[in-house]
N, C-alpha and C positions, 0 to 999 in steps of 0.2 A: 556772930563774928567772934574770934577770938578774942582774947585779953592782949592787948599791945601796950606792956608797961611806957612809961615817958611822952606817951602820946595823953591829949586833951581827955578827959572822962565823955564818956556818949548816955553814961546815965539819963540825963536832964535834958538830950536832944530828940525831937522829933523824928520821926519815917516820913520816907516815902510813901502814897497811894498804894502802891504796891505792897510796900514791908518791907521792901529789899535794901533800901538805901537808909541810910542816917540824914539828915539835911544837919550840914553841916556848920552853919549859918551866915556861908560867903556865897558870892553868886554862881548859879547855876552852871556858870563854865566851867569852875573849879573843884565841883563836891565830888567828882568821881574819882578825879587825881586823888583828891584829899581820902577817899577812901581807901583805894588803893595803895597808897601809900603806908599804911595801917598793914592791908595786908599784904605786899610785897615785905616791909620790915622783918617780916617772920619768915621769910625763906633763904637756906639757905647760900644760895647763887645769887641774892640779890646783887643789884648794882651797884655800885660806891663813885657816886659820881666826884669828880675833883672840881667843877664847877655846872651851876643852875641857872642860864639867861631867863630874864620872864621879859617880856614887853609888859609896858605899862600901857600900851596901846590896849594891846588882846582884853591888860583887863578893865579897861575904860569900855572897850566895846563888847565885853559883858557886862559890865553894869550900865550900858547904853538906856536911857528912855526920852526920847522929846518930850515929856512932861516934865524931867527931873529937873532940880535945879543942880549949879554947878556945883557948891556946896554939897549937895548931898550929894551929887556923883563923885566928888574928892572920896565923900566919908564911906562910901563903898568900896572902891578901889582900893583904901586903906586896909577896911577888914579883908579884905583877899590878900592883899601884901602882911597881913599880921597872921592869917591860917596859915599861907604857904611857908613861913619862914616856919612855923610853929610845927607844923608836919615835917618837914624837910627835916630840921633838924633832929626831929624825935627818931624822924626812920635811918640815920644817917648813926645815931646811938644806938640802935638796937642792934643785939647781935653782935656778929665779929665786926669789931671798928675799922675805917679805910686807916690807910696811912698816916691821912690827914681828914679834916671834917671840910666838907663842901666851903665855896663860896659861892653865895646866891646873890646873884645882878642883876637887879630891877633895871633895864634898861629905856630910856624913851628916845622913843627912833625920828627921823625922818627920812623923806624916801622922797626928797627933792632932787636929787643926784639922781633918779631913775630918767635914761633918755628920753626925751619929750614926744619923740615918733616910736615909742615902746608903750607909753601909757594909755589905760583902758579911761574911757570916757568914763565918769562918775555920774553915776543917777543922782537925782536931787538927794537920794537920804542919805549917802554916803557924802555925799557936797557936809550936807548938815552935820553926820559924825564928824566931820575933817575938822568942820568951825568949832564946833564943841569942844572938840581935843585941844585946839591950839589954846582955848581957854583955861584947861583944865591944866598944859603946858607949862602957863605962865604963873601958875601955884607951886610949882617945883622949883628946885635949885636949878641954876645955871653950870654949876661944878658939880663937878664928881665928889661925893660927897661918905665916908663911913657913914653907915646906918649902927650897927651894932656889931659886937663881938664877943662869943661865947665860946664853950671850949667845944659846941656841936657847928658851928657855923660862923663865916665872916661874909655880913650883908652889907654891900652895897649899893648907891644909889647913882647909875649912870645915866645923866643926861649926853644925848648924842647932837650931831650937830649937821650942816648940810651940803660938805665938803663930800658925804661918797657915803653907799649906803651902810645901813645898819651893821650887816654882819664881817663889812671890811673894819670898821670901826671896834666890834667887839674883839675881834681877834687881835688889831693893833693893842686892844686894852690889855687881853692878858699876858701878852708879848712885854709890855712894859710893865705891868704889875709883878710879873715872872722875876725878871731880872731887877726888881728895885726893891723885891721883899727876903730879906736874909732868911729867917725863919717865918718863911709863910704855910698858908693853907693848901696853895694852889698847885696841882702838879700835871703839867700838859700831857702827861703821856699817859694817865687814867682818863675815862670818859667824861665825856659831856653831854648837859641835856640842855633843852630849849621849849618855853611855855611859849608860842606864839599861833595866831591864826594866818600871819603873812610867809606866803610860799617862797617870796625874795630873802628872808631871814635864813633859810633852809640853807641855803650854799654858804653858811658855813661848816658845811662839812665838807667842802671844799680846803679849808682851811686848818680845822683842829680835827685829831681822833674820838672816832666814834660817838660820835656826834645821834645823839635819838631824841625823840621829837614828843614832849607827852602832850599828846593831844589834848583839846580843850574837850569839853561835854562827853570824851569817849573814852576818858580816861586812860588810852591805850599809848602802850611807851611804843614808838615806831622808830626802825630803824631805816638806815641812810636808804637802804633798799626798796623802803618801803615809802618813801617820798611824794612816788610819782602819784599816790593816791590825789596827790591835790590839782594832778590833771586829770586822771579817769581813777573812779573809786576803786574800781575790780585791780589795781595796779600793775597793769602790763604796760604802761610806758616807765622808764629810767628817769633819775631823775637828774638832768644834764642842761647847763644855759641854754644850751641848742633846742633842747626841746620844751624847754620851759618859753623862748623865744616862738617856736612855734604854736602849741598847744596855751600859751598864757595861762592866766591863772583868773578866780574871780573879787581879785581886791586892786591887782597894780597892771600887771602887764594883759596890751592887748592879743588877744592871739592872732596868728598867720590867718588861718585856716579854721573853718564854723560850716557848721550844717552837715551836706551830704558828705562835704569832702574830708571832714574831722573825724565822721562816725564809718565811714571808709580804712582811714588812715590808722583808726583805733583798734578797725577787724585787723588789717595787715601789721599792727604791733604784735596783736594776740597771735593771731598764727605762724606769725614768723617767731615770736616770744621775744622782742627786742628787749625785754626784760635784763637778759640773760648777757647783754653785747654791750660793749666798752663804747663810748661816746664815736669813736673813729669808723667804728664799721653802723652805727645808727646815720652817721652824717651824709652817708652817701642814700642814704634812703628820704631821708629827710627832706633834700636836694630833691630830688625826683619825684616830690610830693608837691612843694613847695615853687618849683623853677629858680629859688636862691642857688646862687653858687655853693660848691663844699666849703670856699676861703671865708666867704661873708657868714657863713650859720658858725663856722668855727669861731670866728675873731669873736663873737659875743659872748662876754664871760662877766656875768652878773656877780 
């Protein structure tokens, strides 16, 4: 790997089995971002994000074990929240500087506001992450809270609440952060990125521009485009409430439509390429999949 001034030294760190990776010494959801971050810094078109959501969720359910105690799942979670800030802000100095330096928002969600005839039955081990979390919850502040400010980064610490979900919440955040900060970091009209594994967090790119998704374990920056992977991997379905309503996801929402008629309705995305088509001309297809009305798959808007 190249030399990446201002990023942490990898002298003293271990590989991977393979040789290929550094282990970087946070959990496994997050070393590939963390590498990548390294080497995206050195190219020229890099990204300049103006703001970085992570869930505190995603990374409680990377450092997830039914053995741990809650103590030391805190102290995990922490070195993932100490790498990411550490990398972010190193890859955010390298190179031609944005405008302004990121702001990175550790947010903790709830996703009680999801309709009660929309959610997926929880298996006993996600029952048991959910308890876990709400433990792990009430070690956090209740307010929104400054973490740190440097001249690469302004981290915050948002706790969220159970009035509407997540990514309505973060958008309302930088809407008021926006306009209450004379000289800030923050500028809506540069991109945005998102650390999460919940597909309901995604529709804020319904809300802010350019909105890309760095995946967890794949280290892969995805764009809006590229969403619907979290209903079929090969991504030829869009990613739209309507079909996010239909197709569900495998953490919150239940889906319409499972089995012959999903792996059916998946062939007729691909050959039709519904990829390619604006939520208005998917709706009517939808509808004719599903026997929902066009009115009733429209009005849901997650």
């Amino acid at each position: 790997m190249a030399m990446a001034p201002y990023f942490p030294d990898t002298a003293a760190l271990e590989k991977s089995k393979t040789g290929e990776e550094f282990i970087y010494g946070g959990s496994i959801g997050i070393n590939r971002i963390l590498g990548n971050l390294r080497e995206w810094s050195m190219s020229s078109d890099k990204i300049h994000w103006s703001a970085i959501f992570i869930s505190i969720y995603t990374l409680f359910d990377n450092n997830f074990s039914e053995t741990k105690s809650k103590d030391d799942t805190l102290r995990d979670i922490q070195t993932d929240t100490r790498l990411l800030c550490d990398y972010l802000e190193a890859y955010a100095y390298m190179g031609k500087k944005p405008p302004r330096p990121p702001v990175i928002v550790f947010y903790i969600p709830y996703y009680d506001a999801l309709i009660p005839t929309l959610r997926r039955e929880l298996s006993p081990k996600q029952k048991l992450k959910n308890e876990r979390f709400e433990k792990i919850r009430q070690l956090f502040p209740t307010q929104p809270q400054l973490m740190g400010v440097s001249p690469h980064s302004e981290r915050w610490l948002l706790p969220l609440d159970k009035t509407s979900l997540p990514h309505r919440q973060l958008y309302r955040w930088t809407r008021s952060y926006h306009s209450a900060t004379q000289v800030g970091y923050y500028d809506p009209n540069r991109p945005h990125a998102i650390l999460t594994h919940a597909a309901l967090d995604l529709h804020l790119c319904r809300f802010l521009t350019k909105v890309t998704l760095l995946e967890r374990y794949t280290g892969k920056v995805k764009t809006q485009g590229e969403f619907g992977t979290k209903f079929e991997k090969e991504n030829v379905i869009p990613f739209y409430s309507s079909t996010h309503r239909v197709f569900g996801d495998d953490l919150h929402v239940q889906p319409l439509i499972t089995g012959k008629p999903r792996t059916e309705l998946i062939k007729k995305a691909t050959d039709e390429k519904w990829i390619k088509f604006p939520e208005e001309s998917v709706l009517t297809k939808l509808s004719q999949a599903t026997g929902m009305r066009v009115a009733d798959l429209a009005s849901i808007k997650f």
